[in-house]
C-alpha positions as CSV (number, residue, x, y, z in Angstrom):
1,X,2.6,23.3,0.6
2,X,1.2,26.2,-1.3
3,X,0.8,24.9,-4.4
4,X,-0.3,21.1,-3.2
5,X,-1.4,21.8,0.3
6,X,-3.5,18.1,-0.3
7,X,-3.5,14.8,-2.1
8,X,-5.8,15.6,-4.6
9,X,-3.9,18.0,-5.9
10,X,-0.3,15.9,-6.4
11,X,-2.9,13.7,-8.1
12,X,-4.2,16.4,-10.7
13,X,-0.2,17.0,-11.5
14,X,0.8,13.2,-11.4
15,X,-1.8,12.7,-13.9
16,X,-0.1,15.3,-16.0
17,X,3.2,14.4,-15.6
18,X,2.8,10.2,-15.9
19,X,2.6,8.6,-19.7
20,X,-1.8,7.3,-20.1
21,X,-0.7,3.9,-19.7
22,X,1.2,4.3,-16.3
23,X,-1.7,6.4,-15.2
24,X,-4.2,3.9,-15.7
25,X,-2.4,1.2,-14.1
26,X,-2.2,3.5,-10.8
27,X,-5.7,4.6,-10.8
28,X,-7.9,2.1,-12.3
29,X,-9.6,-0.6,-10.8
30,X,-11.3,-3.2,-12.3
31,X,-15.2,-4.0,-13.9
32,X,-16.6,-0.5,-13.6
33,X,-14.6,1.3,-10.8
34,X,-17.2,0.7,-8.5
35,X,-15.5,-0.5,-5.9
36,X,-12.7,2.3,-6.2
37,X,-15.6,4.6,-5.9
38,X,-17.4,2.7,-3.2
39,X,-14.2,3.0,-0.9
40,X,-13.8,6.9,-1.7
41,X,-18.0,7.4,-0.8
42,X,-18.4,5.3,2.1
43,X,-15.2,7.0,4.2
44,X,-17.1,10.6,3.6
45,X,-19.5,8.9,5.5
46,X,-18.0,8.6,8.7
47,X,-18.3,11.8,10.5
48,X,-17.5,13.0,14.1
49,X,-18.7,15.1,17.0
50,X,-16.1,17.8,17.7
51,X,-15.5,18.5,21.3
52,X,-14.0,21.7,22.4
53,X,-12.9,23.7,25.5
54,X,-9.9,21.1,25.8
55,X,-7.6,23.2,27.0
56,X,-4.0,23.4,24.8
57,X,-2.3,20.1,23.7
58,X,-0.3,18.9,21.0
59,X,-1.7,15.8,19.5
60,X,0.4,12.7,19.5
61,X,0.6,11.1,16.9
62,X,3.4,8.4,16.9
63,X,2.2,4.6,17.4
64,X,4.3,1.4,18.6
65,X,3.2,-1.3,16.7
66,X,5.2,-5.1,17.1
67,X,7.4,-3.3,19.1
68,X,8.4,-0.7,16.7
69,X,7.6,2.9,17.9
70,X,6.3,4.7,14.8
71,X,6.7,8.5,14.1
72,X,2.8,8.3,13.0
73,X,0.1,5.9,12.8
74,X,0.4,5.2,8.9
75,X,2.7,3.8,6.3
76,X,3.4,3.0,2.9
77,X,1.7,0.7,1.5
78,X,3.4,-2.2,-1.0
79,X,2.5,-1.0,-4.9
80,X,3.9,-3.5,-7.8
81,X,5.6,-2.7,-10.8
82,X,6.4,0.7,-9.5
83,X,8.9,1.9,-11.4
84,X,6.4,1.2,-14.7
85,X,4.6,4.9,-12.5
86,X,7.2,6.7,-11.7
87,X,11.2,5.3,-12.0
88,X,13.0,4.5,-9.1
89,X,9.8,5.6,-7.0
90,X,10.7,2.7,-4.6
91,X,14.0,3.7,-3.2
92,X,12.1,7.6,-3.4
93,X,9.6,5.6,-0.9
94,X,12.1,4.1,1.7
95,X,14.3,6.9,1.7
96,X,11.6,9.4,2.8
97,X,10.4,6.5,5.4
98,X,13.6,6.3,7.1
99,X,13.7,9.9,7.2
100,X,10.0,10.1,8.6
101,X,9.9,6.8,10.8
102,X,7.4,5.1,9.5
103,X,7.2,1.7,7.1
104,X,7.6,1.2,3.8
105,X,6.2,-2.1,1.8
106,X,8.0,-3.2,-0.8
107,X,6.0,-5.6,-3.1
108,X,7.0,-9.1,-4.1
109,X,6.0,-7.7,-8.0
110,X,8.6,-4.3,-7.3
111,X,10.5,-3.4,-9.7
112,X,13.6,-3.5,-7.6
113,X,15.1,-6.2,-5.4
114,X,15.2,-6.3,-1.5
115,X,18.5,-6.0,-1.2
116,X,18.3,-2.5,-2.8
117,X,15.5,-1.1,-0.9
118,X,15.6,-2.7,2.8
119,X,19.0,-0.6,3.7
120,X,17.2,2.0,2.7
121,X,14.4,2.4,5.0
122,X,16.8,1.5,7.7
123,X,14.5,-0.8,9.9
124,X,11.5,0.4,8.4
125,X,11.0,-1.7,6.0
126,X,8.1,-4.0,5.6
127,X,8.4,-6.9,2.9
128,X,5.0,-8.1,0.6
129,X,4.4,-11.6,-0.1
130,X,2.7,-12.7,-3.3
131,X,3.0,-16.8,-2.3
132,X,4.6,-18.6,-5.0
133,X,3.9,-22.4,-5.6
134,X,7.9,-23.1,-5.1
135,X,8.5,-23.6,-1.6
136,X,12.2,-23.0,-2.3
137,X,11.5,-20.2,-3.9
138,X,9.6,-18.6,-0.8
139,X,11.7,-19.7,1.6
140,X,14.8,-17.9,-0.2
141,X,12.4,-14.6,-1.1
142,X,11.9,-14.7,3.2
143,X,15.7,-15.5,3.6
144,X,16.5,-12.4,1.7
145,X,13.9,-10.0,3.0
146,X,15.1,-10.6,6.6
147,X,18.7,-10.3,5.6
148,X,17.8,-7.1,3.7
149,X,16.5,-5.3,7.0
150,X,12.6,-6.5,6.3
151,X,10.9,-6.5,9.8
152,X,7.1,-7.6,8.9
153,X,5.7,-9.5,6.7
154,X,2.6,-8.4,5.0
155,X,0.9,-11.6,3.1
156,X,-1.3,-11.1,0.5
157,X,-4.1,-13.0,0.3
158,X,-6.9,-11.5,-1.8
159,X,-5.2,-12.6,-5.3
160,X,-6.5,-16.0,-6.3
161,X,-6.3,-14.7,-10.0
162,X,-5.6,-11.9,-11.8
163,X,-8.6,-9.7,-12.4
164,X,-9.6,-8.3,-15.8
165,X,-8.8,-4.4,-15.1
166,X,-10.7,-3.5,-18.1
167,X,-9.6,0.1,-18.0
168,X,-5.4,-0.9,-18.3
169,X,-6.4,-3.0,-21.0
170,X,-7.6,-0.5,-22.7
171,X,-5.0,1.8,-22.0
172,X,-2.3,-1.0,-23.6
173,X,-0.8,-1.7,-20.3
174,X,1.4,-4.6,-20.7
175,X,4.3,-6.6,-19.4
176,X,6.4,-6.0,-21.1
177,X,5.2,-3.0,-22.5
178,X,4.0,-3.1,-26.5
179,X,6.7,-0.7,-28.2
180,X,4.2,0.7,-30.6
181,X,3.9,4.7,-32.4
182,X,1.2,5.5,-29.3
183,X,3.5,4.3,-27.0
184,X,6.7,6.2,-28.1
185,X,3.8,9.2,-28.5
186,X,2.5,8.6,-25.0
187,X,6.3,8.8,-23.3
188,X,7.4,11.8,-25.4
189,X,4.6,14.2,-24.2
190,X,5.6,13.2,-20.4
191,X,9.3,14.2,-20.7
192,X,9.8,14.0,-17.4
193,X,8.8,10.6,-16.6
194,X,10.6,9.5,-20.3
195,X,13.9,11.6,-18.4
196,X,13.7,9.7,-15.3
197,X,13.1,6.3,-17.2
198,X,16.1,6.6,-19.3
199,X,18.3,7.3,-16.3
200,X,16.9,4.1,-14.5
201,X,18.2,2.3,-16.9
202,X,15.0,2.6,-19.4
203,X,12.1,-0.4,-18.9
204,X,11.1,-1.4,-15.9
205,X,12.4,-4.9,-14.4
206,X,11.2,-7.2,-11.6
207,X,14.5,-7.3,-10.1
208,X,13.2,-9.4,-7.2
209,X,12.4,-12.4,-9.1
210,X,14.5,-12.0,-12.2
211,X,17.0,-15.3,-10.1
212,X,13.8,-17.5,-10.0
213,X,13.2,-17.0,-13.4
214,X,16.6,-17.4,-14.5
215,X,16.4,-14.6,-17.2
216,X,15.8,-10.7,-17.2
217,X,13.7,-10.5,-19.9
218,X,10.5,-8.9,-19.1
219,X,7.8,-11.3,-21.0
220,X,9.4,-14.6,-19.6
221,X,9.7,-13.2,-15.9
222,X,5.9,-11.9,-16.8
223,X,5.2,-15.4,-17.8
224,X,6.6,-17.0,-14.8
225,X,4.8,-14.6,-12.5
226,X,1.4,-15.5,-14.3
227,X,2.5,-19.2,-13.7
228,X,4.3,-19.5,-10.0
229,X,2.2,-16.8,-7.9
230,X,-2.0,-17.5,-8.1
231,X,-3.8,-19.6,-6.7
232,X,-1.7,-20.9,-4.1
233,X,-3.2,-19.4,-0.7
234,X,-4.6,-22.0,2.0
235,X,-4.3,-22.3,5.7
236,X,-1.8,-24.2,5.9
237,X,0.3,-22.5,3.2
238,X,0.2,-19.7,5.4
239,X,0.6,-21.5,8.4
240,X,3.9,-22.7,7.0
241,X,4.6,-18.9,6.4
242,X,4.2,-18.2,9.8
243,X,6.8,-20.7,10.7
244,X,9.2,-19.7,8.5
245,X,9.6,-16.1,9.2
246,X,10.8,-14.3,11.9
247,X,9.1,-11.4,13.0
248,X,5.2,-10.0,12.9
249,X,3.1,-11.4,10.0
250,X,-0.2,-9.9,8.7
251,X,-2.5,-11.4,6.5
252,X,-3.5,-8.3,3.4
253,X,-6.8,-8.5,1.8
254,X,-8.9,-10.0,4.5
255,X,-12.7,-8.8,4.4
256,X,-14.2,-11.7,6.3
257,X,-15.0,-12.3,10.2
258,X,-14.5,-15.6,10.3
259,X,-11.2,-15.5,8.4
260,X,-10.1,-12.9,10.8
261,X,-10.8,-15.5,14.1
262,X,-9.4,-18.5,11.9
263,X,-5.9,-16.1,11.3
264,X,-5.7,-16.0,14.7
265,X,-5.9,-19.3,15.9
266,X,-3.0,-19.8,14.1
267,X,-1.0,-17.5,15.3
268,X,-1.3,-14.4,12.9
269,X,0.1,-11.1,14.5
270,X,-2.1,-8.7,12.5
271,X,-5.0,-8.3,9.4
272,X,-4.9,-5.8,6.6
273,X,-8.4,-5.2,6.1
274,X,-8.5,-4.3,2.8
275,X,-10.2,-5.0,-0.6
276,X,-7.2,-4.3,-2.7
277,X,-8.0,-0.5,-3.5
278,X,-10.8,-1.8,-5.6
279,X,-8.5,-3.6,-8.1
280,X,-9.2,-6.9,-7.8
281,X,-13.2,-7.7,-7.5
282,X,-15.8,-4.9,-8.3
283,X,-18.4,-6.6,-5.8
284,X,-16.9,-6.4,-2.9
285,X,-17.8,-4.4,-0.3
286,X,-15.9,-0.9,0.8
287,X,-13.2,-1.7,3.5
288,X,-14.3,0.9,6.0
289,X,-17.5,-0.8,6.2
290,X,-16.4,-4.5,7.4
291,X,-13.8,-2.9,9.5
292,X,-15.6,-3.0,12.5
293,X,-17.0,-5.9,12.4
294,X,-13.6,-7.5,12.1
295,X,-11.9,-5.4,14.8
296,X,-14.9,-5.9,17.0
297,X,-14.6,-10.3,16.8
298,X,-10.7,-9.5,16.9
299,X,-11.3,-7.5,20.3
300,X,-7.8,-6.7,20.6
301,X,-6.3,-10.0,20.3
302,X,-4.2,-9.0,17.1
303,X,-3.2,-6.0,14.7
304,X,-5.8,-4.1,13.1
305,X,-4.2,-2.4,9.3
306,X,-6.5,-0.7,7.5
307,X,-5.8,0.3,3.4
308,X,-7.6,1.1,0.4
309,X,-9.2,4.4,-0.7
310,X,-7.4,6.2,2.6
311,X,-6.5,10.3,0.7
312,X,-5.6,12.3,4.1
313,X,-5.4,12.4,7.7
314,X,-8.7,12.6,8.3
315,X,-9.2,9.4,6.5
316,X,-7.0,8.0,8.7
317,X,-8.6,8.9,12.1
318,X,-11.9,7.5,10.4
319,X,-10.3,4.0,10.5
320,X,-8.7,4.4,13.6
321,X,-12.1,5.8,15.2
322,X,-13.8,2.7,14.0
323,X,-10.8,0.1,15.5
324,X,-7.8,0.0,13.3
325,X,-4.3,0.6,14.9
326,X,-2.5,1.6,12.0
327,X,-3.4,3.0,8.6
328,X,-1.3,1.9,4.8
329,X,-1.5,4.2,1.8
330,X,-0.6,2.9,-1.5
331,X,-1.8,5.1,-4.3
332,X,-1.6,8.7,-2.4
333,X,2.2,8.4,-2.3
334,X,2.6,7.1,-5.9
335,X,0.6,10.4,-6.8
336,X,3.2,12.7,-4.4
337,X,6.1,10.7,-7.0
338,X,4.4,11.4,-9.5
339,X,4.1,14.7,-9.6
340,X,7.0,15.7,-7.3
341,X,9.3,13.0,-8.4
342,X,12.3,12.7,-5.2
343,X,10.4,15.2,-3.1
344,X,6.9,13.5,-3.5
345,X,7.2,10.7,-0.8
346,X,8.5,13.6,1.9
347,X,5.8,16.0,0.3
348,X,2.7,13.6,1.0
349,X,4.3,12.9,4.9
350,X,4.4,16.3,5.7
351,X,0.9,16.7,4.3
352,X,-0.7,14.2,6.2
353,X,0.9,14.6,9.2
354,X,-0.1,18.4,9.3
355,X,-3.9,17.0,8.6
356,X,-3.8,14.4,11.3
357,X,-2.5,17.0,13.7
358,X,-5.1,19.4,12.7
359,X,-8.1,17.2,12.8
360,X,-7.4,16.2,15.8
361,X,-6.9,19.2,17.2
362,X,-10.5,20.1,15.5
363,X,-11.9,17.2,17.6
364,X,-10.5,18.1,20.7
365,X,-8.6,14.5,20.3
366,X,-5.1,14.6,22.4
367,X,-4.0,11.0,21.3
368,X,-5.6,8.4,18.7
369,X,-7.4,6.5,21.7
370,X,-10.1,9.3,22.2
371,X,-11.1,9.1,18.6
372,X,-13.7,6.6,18.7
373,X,-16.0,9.0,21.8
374,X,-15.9,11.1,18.8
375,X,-18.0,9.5,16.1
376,X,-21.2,10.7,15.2
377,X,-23.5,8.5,15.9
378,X,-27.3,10.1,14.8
């Protein structure tokens, strides 16, 4: 705690530890980065009005959401092709989940199957859905994310095509991955990822859908990705989703009003509002600035996630102080892998839940509901 008392820091050492290419495929966004920085600026805006002489209390923190009594009001959000980051940083992830009580998404685009991770989180788990064309094929990706231990379903919806992520391009980042002098360059300056890689079993594979593919290796499952899961998403696509799964569903990605009140006339049990950490359009707006205007039309009558460019517990009682119930965090706890490898994911936990408990305590705040008398308002 010493030596990375905060995100930021684990991100400084990740960055040392990870081969370029990984890196940029963690970090970058796409166009310019201007949405990644929009959603880093606009959450520094959001300030509070302390209020002391509260007497002594501990601050609680943990948060029932879809029945499920969470240790804290956060989780891990889903990241694909993980293991390109850091190897075996998904079963890292559940593990430390189950341990902590709180979820953990895997992605549709992970590089290991359900099977493998759901037991591991151990009811915590939270399954992604990148909608493929195949009906088949979804109903048998749900069929095995329930049977795996999957509890929600997070569906994402703001991937109509792949964006242009400029800055991986230009890093080389491929699937698979282009076996070149740089790249054999790149891996043998970060010895520890190039260590951990060769005991996973070397390149990264998208264990999930190597059956629909019918073949393992990584260009034709790449292919068939590029070919079965864009440009599928409409309302009744996801109406049939919400039929077909049993449990709590949440649409991921959504940044409009209207789509918010249209989610729940069909039935939708939350909204991730989220813009995709900046990653997939460099227009769009930061997150924490249409949040309340969604949880506001919502009023209460579903699920309010919030994600993208969330770094600490402050962060997270920013969101929650402006009407989201529960907070994801993709990138921070790739960084805590990255740089602390199988302590990372309980690393960045214990961080943030020593910031949230602080902050609060700074505020005067005894539970999560008191937040929002808080914010400054000038």
């Amino acid at each position: 705690m010493r030596r990375y008392p905060a995100v930021s820091y684990l991100e400084a050492r990740a960055r040392r530890r990870m081969p370029f290419f990984a890196w940029e495929y963690l970090a970058s966004g796409t166009g310019d980065d201007a949405a990644v920085r929009r959603n880093r600026e606009r959450l520094d805006t959001v300030l509070f009005t302390p209020r002391f002489m509260q007497g002594p209390f501990e601050p609680a923190l943990a948060t029932e959401l879809f029945g499920v009594r969470y240790a804290a009001p956060f989780g891990i959000a889903p990241v694909g092709l993980t293991g390109l980051m850091w190897p075996d940083a998904e079963c890292i992830l559940a593990k430390a989940a189950a341990k902590y009580r709180i979820p953990y998404g895997l992605s549709t685009v992970a590089t290991q199957a359900p099977e493998t991770v759901g037991p591991l989180a151990s009811g915590m788990g939270w399954f992604q859905l990148y909608p493929p064309r195949n009906s088949d094929t979804r109903k048998d990706l749900l069929k095995r994310a329930r049977d795996s231990g999957f509890t929600a379903l997070l569906v994402t919806v703001d991937v109509p095509a792949n964006s242009r992520r400029e800055r991986q391009a230009r890093a080389g980042v491929s699937v698979p991955p282009r076996i070149t002098p740089l790249t054999l360059y790149r891996c043998a300056v970060r010895p520890a990822w190039s260590l951990a890689a060769l005991r996973g079993g070397g390149l990264p594979r998208f264990r999930g859908l190597e059956q629909y593919a019918g073949a393992t290796d990584l260009a034709a499952i790449s292919e068939f990705i590029g070919t079965q899961f864009n440009g599928t998403l409409d309302w009744e696509y996801v109406s049939q989703v919400r039929d077909e799964w049993d449990g709590p569903v949440l649409l991921k990605g959504v940044m409009d009003v209207d789509e918010a009140l249209h989610a729940l006339r069909i039935g939708i049990d939350g909204l991730v509002v989220s813009n995709h950490g900046g990653r997939q359009f460099d227009g769009v707006p930061a997150a924490i600035d249409v949040l309340p205007g969604i949880a506001e039309a919502v009023a209460g009558r579903c699920k309010i996630v919030f994600d993208s460019g969330v770094r600490s517990g402050l962060d997270m009682l920013r969101a929650i102080a402006l009407g989201a119930d529960f907070v994801l965090l993709g990138r921070a706890f790739m960084f805590g892998v990255g740089a602390l490898g199988e302590r990372g994911g309980d690393h960045v936990i214990d961080l943030l839940l020593a910031d949230l408990a602080t902050n609060m305590s700074q505020l005067g705040c005894a539970t999560l509901a008191q937040l929002k008398d808080r914010l400054y308002r000038p």
